[in-house]
C-alpha positions as CSV (number, residue, x, y, z in Angstrom):
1,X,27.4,-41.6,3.1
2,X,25.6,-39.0,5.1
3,X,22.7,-38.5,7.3
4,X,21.6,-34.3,7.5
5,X,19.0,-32.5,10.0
6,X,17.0,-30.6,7.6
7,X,15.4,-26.9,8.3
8,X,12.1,-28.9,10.1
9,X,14.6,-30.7,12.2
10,X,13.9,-34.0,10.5
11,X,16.7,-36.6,9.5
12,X,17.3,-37.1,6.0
13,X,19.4,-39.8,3.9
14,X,21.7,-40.9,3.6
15,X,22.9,-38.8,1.2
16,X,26.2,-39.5,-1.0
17,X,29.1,-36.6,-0.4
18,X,28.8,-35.2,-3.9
19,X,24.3,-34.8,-2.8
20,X,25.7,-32.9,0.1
21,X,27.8,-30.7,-2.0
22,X,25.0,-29.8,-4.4
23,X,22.7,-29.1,-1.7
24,X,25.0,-26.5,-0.5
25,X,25.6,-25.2,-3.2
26,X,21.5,-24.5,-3.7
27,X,21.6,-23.1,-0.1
28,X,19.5,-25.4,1.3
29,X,22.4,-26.6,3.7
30,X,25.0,-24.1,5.3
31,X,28.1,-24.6,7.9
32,X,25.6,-25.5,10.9
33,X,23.9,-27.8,9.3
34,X,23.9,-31.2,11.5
35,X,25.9,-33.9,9.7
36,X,26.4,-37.5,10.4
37,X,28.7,-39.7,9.3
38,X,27.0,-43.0,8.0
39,X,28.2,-45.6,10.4
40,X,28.9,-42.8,13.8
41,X,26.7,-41.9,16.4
42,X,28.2,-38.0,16.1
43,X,26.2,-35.3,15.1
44,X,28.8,-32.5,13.8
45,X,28.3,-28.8,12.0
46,X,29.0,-29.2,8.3
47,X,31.6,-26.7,8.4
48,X,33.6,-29.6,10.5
49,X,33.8,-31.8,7.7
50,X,37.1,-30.5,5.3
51,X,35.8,-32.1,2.4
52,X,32.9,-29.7,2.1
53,X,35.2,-26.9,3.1
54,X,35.1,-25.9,-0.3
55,X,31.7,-25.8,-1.3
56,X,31.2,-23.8,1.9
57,X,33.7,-21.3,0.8
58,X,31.8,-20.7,-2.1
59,X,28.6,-20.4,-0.8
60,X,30.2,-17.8,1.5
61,X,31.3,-15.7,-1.4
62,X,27.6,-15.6,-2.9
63,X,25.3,-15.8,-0.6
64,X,22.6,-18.5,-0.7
65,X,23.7,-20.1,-3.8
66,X,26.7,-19.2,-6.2
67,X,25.3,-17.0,-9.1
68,X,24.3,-19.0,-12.8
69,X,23.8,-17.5,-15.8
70,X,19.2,-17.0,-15.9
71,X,18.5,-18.6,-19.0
72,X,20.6,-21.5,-18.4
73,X,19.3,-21.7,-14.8
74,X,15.1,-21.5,-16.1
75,X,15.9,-23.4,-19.1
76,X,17.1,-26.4,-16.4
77,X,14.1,-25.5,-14.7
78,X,11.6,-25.8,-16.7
79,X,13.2,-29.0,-18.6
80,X,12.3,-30.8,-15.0
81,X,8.8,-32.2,-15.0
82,X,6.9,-30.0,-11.7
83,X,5.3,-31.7,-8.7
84,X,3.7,-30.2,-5.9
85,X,2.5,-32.3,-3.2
86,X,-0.1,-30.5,-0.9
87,X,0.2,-32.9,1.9
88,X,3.5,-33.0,1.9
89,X,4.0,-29.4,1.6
90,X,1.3,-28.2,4.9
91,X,3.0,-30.8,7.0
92,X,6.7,-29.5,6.1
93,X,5.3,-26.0,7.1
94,X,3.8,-27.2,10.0
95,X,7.3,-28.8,11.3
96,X,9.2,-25.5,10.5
97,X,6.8,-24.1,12.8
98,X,6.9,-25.9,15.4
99,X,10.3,-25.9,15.6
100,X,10.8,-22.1,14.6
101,X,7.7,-20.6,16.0
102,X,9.3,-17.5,18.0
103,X,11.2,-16.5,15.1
104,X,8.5,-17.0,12.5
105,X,5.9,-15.4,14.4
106,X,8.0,-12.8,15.1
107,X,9.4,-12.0,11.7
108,X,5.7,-12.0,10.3
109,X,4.2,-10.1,13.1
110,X,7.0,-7.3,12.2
111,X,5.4,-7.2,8.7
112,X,2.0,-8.0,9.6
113,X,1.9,-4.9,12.1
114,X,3.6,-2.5,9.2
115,X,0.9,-3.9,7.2
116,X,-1.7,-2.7,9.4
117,X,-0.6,0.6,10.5
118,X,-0.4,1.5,6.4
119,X,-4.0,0.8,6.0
120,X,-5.0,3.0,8.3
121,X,-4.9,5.7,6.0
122,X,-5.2,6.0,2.1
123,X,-1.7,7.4,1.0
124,X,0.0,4.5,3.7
125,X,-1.9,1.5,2.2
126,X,-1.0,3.0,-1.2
127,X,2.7,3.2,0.1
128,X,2.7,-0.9,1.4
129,X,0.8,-2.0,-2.1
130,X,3.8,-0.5,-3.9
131,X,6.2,-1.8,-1.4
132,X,4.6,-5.0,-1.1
133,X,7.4,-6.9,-3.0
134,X,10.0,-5.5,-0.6
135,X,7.7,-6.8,2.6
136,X,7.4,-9.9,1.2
137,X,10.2,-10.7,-0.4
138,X,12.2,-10.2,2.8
139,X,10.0,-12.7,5.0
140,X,10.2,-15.2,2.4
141,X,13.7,-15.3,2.9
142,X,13.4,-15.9,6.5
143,X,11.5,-18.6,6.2
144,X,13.6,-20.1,2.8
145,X,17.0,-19.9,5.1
146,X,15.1,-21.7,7.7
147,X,13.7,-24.6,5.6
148,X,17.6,-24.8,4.6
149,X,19.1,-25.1,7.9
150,X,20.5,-21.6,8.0
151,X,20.5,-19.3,10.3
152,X,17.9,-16.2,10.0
153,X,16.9,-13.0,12.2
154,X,13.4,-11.4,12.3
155,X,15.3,-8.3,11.3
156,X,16.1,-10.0,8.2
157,X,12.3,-9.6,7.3
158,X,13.0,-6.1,6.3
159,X,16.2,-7.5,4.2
160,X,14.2,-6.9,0.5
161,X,15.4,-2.7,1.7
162,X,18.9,-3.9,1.9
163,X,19.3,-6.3,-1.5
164,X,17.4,-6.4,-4.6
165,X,14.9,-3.5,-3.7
166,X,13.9,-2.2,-7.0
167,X,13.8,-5.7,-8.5
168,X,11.3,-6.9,-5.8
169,X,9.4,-3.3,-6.2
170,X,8.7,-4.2,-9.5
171,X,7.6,-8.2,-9.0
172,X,5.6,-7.1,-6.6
173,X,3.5,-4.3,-8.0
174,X,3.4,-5.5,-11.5
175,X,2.1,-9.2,-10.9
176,X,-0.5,-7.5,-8.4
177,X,-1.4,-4.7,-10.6
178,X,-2.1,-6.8,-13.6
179,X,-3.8,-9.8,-11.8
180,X,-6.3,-6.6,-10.3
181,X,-6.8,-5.2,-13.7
182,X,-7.9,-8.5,-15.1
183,X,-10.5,-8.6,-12.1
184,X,-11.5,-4.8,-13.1
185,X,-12.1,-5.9,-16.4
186,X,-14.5,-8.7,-15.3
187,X,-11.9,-11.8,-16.6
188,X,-12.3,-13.6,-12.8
189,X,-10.7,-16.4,-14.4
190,X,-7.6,-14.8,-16.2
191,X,-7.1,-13.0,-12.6
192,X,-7.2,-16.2,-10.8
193,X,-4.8,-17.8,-13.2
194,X,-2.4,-14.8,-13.0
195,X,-2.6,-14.1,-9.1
196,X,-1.4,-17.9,-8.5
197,X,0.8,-18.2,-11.7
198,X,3.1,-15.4,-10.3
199,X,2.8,-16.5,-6.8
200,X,6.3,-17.5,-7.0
201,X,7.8,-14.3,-8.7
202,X,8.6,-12.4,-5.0
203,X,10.5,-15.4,-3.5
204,X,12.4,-16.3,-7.1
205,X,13.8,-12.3,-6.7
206,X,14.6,-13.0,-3.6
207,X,16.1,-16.1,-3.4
208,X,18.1,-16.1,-7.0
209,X,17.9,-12.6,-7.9
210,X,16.1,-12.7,-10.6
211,X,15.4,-9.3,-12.7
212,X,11.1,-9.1,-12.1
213,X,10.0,-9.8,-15.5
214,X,12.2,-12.8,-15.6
215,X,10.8,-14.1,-12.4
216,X,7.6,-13.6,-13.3
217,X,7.6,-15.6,-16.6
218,X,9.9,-18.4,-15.4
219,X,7.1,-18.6,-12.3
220,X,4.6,-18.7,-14.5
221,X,5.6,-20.8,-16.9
222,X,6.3,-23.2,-14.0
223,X,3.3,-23.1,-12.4
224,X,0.8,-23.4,-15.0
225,X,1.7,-27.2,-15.6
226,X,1.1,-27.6,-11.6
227,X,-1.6,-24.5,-11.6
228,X,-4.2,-26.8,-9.9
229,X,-1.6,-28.5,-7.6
230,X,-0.6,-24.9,-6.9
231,X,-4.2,-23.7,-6.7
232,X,-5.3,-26.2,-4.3
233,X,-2.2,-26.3,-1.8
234,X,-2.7,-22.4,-1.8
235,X,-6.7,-22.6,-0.5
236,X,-5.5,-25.1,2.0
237,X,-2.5,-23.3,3.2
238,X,-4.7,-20.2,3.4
239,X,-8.2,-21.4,4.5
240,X,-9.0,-19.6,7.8
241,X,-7.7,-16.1,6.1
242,X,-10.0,-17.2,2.7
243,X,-13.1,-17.9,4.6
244,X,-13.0,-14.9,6.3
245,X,-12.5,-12.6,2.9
246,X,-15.7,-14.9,1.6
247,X,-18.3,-13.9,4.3
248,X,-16.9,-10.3,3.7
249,X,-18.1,-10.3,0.3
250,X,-21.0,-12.3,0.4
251,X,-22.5,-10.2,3.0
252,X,-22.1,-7.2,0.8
253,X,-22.9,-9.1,-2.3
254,X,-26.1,-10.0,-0.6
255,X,-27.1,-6.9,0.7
256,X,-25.8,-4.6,-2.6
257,X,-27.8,-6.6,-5.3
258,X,-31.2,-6.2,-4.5
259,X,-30.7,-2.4,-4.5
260,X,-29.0,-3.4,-7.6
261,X,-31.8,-4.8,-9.0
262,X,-34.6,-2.3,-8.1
263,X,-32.1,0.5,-10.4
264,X,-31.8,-1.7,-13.2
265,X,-35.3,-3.0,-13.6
266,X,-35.9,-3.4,-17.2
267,X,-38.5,-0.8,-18.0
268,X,-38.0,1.4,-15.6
269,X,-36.0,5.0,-16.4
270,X,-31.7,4.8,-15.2
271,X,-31.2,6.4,-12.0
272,X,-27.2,7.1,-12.4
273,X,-27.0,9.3,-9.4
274,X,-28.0,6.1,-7.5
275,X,-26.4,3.5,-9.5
276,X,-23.1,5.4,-8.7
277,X,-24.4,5.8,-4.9
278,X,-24.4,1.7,-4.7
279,X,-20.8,1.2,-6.8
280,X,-19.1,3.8,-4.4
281,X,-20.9,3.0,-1.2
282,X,-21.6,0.3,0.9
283,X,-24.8,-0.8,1.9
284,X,-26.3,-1.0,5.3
285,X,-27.0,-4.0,5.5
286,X,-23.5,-5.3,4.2
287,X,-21.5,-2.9,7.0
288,X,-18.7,-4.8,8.7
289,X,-18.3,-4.4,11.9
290,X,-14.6,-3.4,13.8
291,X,-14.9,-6.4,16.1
292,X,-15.1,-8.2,12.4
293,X,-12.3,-6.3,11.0
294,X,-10.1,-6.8,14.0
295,X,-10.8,-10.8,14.2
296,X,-10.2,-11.0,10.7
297,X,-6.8,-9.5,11.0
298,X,-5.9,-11.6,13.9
299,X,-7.1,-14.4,11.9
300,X,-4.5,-13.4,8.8
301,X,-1.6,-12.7,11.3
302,X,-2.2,-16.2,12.7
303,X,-2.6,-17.8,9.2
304,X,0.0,-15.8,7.0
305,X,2.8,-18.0,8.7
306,X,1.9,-21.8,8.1
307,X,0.1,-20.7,4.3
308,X,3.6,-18.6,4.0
309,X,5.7,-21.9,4.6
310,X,3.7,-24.2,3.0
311,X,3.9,-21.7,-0.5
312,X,7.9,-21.8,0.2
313,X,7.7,-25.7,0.8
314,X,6.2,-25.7,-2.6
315,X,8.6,-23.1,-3.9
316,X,11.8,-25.3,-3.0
317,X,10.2,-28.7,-5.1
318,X,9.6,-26.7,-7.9
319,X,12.8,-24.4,-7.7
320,X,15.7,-26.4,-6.7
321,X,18.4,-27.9,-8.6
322,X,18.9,-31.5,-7.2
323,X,16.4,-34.4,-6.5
324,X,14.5,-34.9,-3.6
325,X,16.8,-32.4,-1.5
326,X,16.0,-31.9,2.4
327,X,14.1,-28.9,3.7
C-alpha cells in the first residue's frame, strides 16, 4: 500500500499499487509525484519505484493519459452516476492556490492581460472571442497538471497554439456563440442552461482531445444530471467577478427603462428614430465610469484563478476514470 502527495499538497491513502497505476495512467500522478511506502517514513518520486516504471513509460509516450477510443471513453463516463461537491471543490482550489500561487497567478495574468489589450479595440476583442478556446484551453491545462502533481510552466498557458488549436477554436466559439444566440433570442433560460452545460467542453479538448462537438455533447450530457450542482459551485467560484457584471446591468437597466417606457406608451405615436437611439446607446444615467471598469477588471483577474480551479476541481470528479482519485 501507498500514501501520495496530491496536486494541493495534501496526503492521500493509502492507495493499493494497481490505484496508483490507474491514476497514472489518468494523468493525475506523474514521475515526481511524492510516494510513500505504507509502513516507511521516506517520501520518494514515483518514478523511483520500478514497479510503476511501466505505467510511467506509457504515460510518457501519450502525454497526460494514453489515448482510448471516444465512444468507449464517454460511454464509461456517462455510465458513472455524477457528483459535484461545491464545498469540496472551492476548498481544493483554494489549496492549489496556496500552494501554486506564483505560477497560477502568473499563468492567468498572461491571459488576463492578452484579454485586456484585445478589448481595447473592436477587430482585437473580435480576434480573442474567436480565439477564446485556445486562451482557455491552455490555462486550464495549467492548472489540470497541477491538481495532478505534474509539473506546469506559465508559458504553457499559451500551449492550446501548440496542440489541438483548431479543435479548441471550434469548442470555444461554437458553445459561446450559441449560448449568446439563445440570449438574443430572449430564451434567458435555454442560454443559462447551455453556457454551464458546455462549461466543460474547453478543458475536455484540452485534456483528452476530444474533437469539439464531441466535447461539447459528452459535457453536456454530463452536466445536466449535476446542472444545479454545477450551477451553484460556478456562482460561488465566481462571486466577486458576478456581482460586479450585476451592478453593471442593473444600473443601465434602471436608467434605460424609463426612457423605454415614455417611447412605448400605449397610445402614443412610435418614435423609431429614438427607440433605436436607446437599443444602440447608453443612457446617461447608466454611464460606467473607468475607475469602475478598471476595478472590475482587477476584480476578474483576482477571481478568474480560484473560480478557474474550483471548475477544474469539479471537472476531474466528473471526468476521471477511477474512484475517489487524488487531486
Amino acid at each position: 500500500m501507498y500514501k501520495i502527495i496530491g496536486g494541493d499538497q495534501h496526503e492521500y491513502g493509502p492507495a493499493t499499487a494497481e490505484e496508483v497505476r490507474q491514476w497514472i495512467a489518468e494523468g493525475r500522478l506523474s514521475g515526481q509525484s511524492l510516494l510513500q511506502v505504507e509502513g516507511s517514513a521516506e517520501w520518494k518520486p514515483l518514478s523511483a519505484y520500478p514497479e510503476f516504471a511501466q505505467a510511467l513509460g506509457a504515460q510518457s509516450r501519450y502525454g497526460s493519459a494514453p489515448p482510448l477510443e471516444t465512444e468507449a471513453w464517454s460511454a464509461a463516463v456517462l455510465a458513472r452516476r455524477p457528483e459535484v461537491r461545491a464545498g469540496d471543490c472551492l476548498a481544493q482550489s483554494w489549496g492549489l492556490l496556496r500552494n501554486n500561487l506564483a505560477l497560477l497567478l502568473g499563468a492567468t495574468f498572461l491571459v488576463w492581460l492578452i484579454e485586456t489589450l484585445c478589448q481595447g479595440f473592436l477587430l482585437g476583442n473580435m480576434v480573442f472571442v474567436v480565439l477564446y478556446g485556445v486562451f482557455y484551453g491552455g490555462l486550464s491545462t495549467v492548472f489540470l497538471n497541477r491538481l495532478r502533481g505534474r509539473p506546469a510552466s506559465i508559458g504553457d498557458a499559451l500551449a492550446g497554439f501548440r496542440h489541438g488549436f483548431a479543435q479548441l477554436l471550434l469548442a470555444g466559439f461554437v458553445s459561446s456563440l450559441l449560448a449568446w444566440l439563445a440570449f438574443c433570442c430572449c430564451m434567458i433560460v435555454p442560454g443559462i442552461y447551455l453556457f454551464v452545460a458546455w462549461l466543460f467542453c474547453v478543458p475536455l479538448v484540452a485534456d483528452r482531445g476530444l474533437e469539439f462537438w464531441s466535447a461539447m455533447e459528452l459535457s453536456r450530457r454530463t452536466v445536466t444530471r449535476v446542472w444545479f450542482q454545477v450551477f451553484a459551485l460556478f456562482a460561488l467560484a465566481f462571486l466577486p467577478t458576478l456581482l460586479m457584471s450585476v451592478f453593471m446591468y442593473v444600473k443601465v437597466a434602471l436608467a434605460t427603462i424609463p426612457a423605454m417606457q415614455s417611447v412605448l406608451a400605449p397610445g402614443a405615436p412610435l418614435d423609431f428614430t429614438r427607440l433605436m437611439e436607446l437599443l444602440t446607446q447608453v443612457p446617461q444615467g447608466a454611464k460606467i465610469t473607468p475607475a469602475f471598469v478598471v476595478a472590475a477588471k482587477l476584480v476578474f483577474l483576482l477571481n478568474l484563478p480560484f473560480g478557474l480551479g474550483a471548475l477544474l476541481a469539479a471537472y476531474e470528479n466528473l471526468f476521471g476514470t477511477g474512484p475517489a482519485p487524488p487531486p
